[in-house]
C-alpha positions in Angstrom: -23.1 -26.4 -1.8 -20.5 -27.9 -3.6 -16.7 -27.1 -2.7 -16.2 -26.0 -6.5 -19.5 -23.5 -6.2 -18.1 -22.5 -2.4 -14.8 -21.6 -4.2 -16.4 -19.7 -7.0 -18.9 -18.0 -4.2 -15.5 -16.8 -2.4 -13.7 -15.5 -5.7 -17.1 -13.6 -6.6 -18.9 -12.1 -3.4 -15.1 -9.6 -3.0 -15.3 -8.7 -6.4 -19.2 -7.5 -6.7 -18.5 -5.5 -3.0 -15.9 -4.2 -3.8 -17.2 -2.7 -6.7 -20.0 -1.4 -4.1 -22.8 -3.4 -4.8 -24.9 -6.3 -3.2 -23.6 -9.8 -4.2 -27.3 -11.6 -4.0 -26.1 -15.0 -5.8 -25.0 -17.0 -8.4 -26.2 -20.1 -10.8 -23.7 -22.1 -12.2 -25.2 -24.6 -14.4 -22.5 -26.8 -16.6 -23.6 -28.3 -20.1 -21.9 -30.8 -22.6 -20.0 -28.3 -24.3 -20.5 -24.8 -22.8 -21.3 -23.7 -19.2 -23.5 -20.8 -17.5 -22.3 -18.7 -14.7 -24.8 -16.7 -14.5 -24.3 -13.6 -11.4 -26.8 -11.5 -9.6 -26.4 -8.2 -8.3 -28.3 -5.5 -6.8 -28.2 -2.1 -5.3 -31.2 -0.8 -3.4 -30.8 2.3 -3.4 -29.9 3.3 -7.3 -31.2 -0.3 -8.7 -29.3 -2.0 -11.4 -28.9 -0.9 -15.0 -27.0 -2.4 -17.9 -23.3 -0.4 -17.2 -23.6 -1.6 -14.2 -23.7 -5.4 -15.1 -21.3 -4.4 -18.0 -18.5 -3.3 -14.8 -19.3 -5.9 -12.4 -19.0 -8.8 -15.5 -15.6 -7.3 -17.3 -14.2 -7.6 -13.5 -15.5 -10.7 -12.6 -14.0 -11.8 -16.3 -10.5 -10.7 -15.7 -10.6 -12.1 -12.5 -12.0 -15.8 -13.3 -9.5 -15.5 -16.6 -6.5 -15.2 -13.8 -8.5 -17.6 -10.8 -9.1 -20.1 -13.5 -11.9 -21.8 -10.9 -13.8 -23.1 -14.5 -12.2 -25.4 -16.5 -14.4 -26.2 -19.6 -15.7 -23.3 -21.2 -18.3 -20.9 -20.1 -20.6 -17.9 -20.8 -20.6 -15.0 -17.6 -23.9 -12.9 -17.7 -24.7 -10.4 -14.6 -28.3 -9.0 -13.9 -30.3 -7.6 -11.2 -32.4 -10.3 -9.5 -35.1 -8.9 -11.1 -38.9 -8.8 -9.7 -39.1 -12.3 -9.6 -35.7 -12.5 -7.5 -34.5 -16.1 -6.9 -33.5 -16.4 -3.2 -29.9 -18.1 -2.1 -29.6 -17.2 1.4 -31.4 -18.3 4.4 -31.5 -14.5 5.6 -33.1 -13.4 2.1 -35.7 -15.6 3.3 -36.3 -13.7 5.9 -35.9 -10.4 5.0 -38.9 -11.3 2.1 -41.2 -12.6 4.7 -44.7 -12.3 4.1 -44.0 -12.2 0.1 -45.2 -15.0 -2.3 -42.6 -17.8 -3.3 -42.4 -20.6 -5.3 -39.9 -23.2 -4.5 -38.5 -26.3 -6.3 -36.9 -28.9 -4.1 -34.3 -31.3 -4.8 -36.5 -34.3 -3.4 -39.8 -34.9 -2.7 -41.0 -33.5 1.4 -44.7 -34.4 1.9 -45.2 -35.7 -1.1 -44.3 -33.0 -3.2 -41.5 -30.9 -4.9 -42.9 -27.8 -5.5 -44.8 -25.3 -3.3 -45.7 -21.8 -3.7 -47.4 -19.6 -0.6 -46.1 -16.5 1.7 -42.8 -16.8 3.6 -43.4 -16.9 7.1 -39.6 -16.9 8.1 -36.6 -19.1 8.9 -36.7 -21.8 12.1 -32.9 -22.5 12.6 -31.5 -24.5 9.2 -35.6 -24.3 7.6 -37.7 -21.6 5.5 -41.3 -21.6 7.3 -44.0 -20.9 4.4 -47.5 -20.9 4.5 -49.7 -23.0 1.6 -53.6 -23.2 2.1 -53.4 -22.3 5.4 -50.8 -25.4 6.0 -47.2 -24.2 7.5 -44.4 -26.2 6.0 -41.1 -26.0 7.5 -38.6 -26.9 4.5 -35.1 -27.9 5.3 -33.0 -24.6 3.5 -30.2 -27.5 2.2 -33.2 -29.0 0.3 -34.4 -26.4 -1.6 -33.2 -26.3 -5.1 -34.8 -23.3 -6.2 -37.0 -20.6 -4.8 -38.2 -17.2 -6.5 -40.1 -14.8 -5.4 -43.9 -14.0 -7.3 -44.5 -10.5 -8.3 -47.5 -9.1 -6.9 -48.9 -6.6 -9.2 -51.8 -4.6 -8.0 
């Protein structure tokens, strides 16, 4: 992670506890001309609905307004992480073990970027998941994106 996206992390996780709900993670993808900051938040116990993101996003905005940690311009949206939950943390990893995943990686490992199987956990700095009976251990710092698959039944 990136000092800026450290910085933001630090300005952000406060301001979602404090308002009493799980900071799960944050996207911060910057574009020509406008930028996404785009915020998860969850709350197991009540789940997340819409005045909830409305609270969490008008204080995230006044802070970030005063912080100033963005310079070009930028659109702020807050959700749940939704079914298909991306993961941003080695211990999320590990607290969905034995769920389905797809993850993207940065570079190639094994000759391939993407995998999707069943977390099997975390081995120190790695995510363990199983594909086709194989076990991959997948250095967390490589992983560009991972999201959990619904399983409907």
């Amino acid at each position: 992670m990136s000092a800026k996206l450290k910085q933001l992390e630090e300005i952000l996780a406060p301001i979602v506890e404090g308002l009493g709900y799980e900071f799960w993670g944050f996207e911060f993808h910057s574009r020509r001309q406008q930028s996404m900051l785009r915020v998860f938040i969850d709350d197991a116990e009540r789940g997340v609905g819409v005045d909830d993101c409305e609270k969490v996003s008008r204080q995230i905005s006044a802070v970030l307004d005063v912080e100033d940690p963005i310079q070009s311009e930028y659109t702020l949206e807050v959700s749940s992480p939704g079914m298909d939950r991306p993961l941003f943390r080695l211990e999320q990893y590990e607290a969905f073990a034995g769920h389905q995943v797809q993850i993207r990686l940065r570079m190639a490992f094994d000759g391939r970027r993407r995998f999707r199987g069943i977390i099997k956990g975390i081995e120190g700095a790695d995510v363990v998941i199983i594909v086709d009976e194989h076990e991959y251990l997948l250095p967390f710092d490589s992983i560009d994106r991972a999201n959990i698959i619904p399983v409907f039944e």
